[in-house]
C-alpha positions, 0 to 999 in steps of 0.5 A: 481599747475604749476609754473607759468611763469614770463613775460618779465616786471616780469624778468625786475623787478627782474633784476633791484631789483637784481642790476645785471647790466642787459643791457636792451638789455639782457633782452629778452634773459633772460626772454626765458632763465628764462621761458625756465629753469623754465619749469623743475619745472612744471615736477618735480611737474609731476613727483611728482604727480605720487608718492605722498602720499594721506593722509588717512581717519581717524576720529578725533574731536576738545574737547569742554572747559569743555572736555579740562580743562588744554587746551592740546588737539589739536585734539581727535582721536583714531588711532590703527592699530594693537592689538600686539605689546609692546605698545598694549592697551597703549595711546599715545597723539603725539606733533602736530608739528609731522605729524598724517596722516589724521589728521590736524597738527597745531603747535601751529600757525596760521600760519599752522592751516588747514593743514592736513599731507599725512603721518605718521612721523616715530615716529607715524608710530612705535608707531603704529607699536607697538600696541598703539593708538593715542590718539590725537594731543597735544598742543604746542607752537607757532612753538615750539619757546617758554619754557612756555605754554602761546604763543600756539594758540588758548590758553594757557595750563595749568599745572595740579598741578596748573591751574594758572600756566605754564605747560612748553613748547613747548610740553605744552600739552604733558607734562600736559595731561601725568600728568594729567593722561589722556594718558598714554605717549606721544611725546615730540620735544626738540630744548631747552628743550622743552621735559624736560622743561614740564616734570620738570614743570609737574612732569613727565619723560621726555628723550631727546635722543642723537641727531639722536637716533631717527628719526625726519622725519614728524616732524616740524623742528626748526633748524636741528642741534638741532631737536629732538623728545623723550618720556614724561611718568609717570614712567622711565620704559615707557620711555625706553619701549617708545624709544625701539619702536621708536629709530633706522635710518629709511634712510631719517633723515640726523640728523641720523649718518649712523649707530644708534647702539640702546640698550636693554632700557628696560632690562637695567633697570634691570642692577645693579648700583654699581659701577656707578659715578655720577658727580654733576655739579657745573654749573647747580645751583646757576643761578641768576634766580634760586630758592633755593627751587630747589636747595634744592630740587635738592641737596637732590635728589642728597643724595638719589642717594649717598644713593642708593649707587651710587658713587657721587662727585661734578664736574666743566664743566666751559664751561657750563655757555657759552653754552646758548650763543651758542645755542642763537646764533643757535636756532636764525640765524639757526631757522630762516633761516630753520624754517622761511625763508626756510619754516620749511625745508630749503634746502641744506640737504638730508632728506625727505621732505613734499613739501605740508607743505612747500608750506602751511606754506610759504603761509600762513607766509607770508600773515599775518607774525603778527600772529606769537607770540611774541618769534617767532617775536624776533627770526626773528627780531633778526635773520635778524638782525644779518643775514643782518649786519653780514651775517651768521659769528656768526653762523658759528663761534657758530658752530665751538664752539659747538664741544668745549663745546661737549669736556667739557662735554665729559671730565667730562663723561671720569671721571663719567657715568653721570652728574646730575644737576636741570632741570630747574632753577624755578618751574612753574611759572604763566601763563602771562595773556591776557594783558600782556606787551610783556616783561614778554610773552617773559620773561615767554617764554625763562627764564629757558633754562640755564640747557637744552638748551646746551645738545639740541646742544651737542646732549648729551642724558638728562632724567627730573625725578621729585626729588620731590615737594617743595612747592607743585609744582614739581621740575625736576632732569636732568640726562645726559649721553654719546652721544648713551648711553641713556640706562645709563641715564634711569638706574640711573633715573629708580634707583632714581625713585625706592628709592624714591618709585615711582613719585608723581601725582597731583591727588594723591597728592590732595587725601592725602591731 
């Protein structure tokens, strides 16, 4: 649709709401001076028109209830390209904040429902690659702003161990239709936590790698410093059979350093352990809202690793108990301007674009902004907020930081080859329900970023694995590593994974009991 051009009552209007000081007698100039240059954007869209993608024919399906008990498909396909490949015969659900091409994307709003991509995000496109099938389009939270699973529309997911609980967000459906059984992995996102957070919650391995491992071009963005995408699976060896497909620069990811050195994640499963340290960080228990059960639960994890033969020693990052701070402060103002005022994308960077989800979602914002959920709506309150009486200085000044607290934890990495610490610091907790007040909807939605929130703006690689059960509700052990070495984070997971016997599924657990 061309521009359309203003008329010289539009440009007088804006110049007076501008407060540019325009004589009157300017005007005309301005208004043919305007519609003139304005004539560059009708052919840039013609220009565009010749090279743009036509999305594909391919078939999917929306689940009645009583196919979608837990609430985690967004929509069924069965999407396979190729029967060779490592992930031949493999199912994979795929985040729907990640463009499938023909195939509607809703990222868990209102706000984007209809709106279908023309391409394949790079993820997808690998995955395909590679012989899996997509298997649908899971659910997430509402633009993937929320920890807990209740702000997804049309409802909320529940988690498989405990229907009356949070399966965790934002990749709520990810994470509960992987343990539940009903694929065999999937894509996560993690702006916060929001791969680890439902894998800790739902008992599965979830690894957040080092920020531009893996490309997140298709993906709908929050804040492009803390953008990632990443594995969720039943077991550490899918994980790193999952990366190797999907890891490596793809040419129009900025997030991505120019070079991306990938490793063998797969073979390095193999690799003895002896020799490795373990630094158990002080910092990541005993928050005022953590649970001594995960704690414990952690704790012992911790002395299966000492057992497994791993040197293992406790140690202080002060700086973590700051990190939740600065990532408030950047997830807010830098989530705001890209992932609302600018559209999902923003601008001032160079990455590939998807000028048709742009203009959908910045349509269909704005016509009806109350459709947002309530951790959505904190965000732009407190973002404009701070934006307009501050005017972007927090931001800047948290940016400064970040560096700082990447040194922290790079110290404490120069002495171990990993830190270790409880994922989250609760189990499951219960889903809100439809009444109720906003303060427990938001409460439900951010309370449990304090462990994994900082490794989403250090860039660090953090695996969830499941240290165990307490109470019959699983609780995760969070394994972070150097920054590109995400082989040895999934190596000491695979080694835990391999002396505790293997993970824990609710439908085991329900058979023996």
């Amino acid at each position: 649709m061309s521009i359309h051009m203003p008329d010289p009552d539009a440009v007088a209007r804006m110049a007076a709401e501008g407060r540019f000081g325009i004589p009157e007698s300017d005007l005309p100039t301005y208004h043919a001076s305007v519609t003139g240059l304005l004539g560059s954007w009708n052919k840039v869209e013609e220009l565009y028109a010749e090279v743009a993608p036509t999305p594909p024919q391919r078939s999917w399906t929306r689940p009645d209830a009583e196919d979608d008990k837990l609430g985690a498909w967004a929509v069924q396909t069965s999407i396979t390209e190729t029967s060779e490949g490592p992930l031949a015969g493999r199912t994979v659900a795929v985040k729907d904040n990640v463009a499938v091409a023909g195939v509607p994307m809703m990222n868990g709003s209102r706000t984007l429902e209809g709106f279908v991509p023309a391409e394949d995000a790079t993820v997808v496109s690998r995955l395909l690659a590679a012989g899996a099938t997509i298997a649908g389009k899971s659910v997430c939270e509402d633009l993937c702003f929320s920890g807990g699973s209740h702000t997804s529309k049309p409802g909320p997911v529940h988690n498989p161990w405990d229907m009356s609980r949070s399966a965790g967000g934002s990749s709520s459906g990810s994470g509960a239709l992987v343990a539940a059984g009903e694929v065999d992995m999937a894509i996560g996102g993690d702006q916060g936590g929001s791969i680890r957070i439902p894998s800790a919650y739902c008992g599965t391995v979830g690894h957040k790698p080092t920020h531009g491992l893996v490309p997140y071009t298709g993906g709908f963005p929050i804040e492009q410093s803390i953008d990632h995408l990443g594995p969720i699976t039943r077991t550490v060896a899918d994980a790193a059979l999952m990366l190797s497909v999907i890891a490596g620069r793809d040419g129009l990811d900025p997030r991505q350093p120019d070079v991306v050195e990938v490793q063998d994640y797969v073979g390095a499963l193999a690799e003895p352990v002896s020799g490795l340290r373990i630094g158990v960080l002080q910092e990541g228990f005993g928050h005022p809202n953590s649970e001594p059960e995960v704690d414990d639960t952690v704790r012992a994890a911790v002395g299966t690793l000492r057992e497994a033969g791993f040197t293992v020693e406790d140690v202080s990052v002060p700086w973590h108990l700051h990190a939740t701070a600065i990532w408030d402060v950047i997830a807010t103002e830098g989530g705001l301007w890209q992932m609302v005022e600018g559209n999902a994308y923003g601008m001032n960077w160079k990455g590939h674009y998807d000028p048709s989800l742009i203009a959908y979602y910045g349509r269909k914002w704005r016509e009806d902004p109350a459709q947002f959920s309530e951790t959505v709506k904190l965000v732009a309150l407190a973002g404009r907020y701070a934006l307009t009486t501050q005017y972007g200085r927090h931001y800047a000044m948290a940016r400064n930081l970040a560096p700082k607290l990447v040194a922290a934890y790079d110290a404490a990495l120069s002495n171990y080859d990993v830190l270790v610490m409880p994922t989250l610091p609760m189990r499951a907790t219960v889903l809100p329900g439809p009444d109720a007040p906003v303060e427990e909807i938001l409460a439900r939605g951010l309370e449990m970023l304090a462990n994994t929130a900082p490794f989403d703006v250090t860039g660090h690689p953090a695996c969830s694995v499941p240290a165990g059960l307490a109470d019959g509700l699983p609780v995760g052990l969070m394994i972070v590593g150097k920054h590109f070495d995400d082989a040895t984070v999934l190596k000491v997971a695979n080694a835990f994974e391999q002396a505790v016997g293997g993970f824990p599924t609710p439908a085991a657990e329900r058979s023996s009991a």
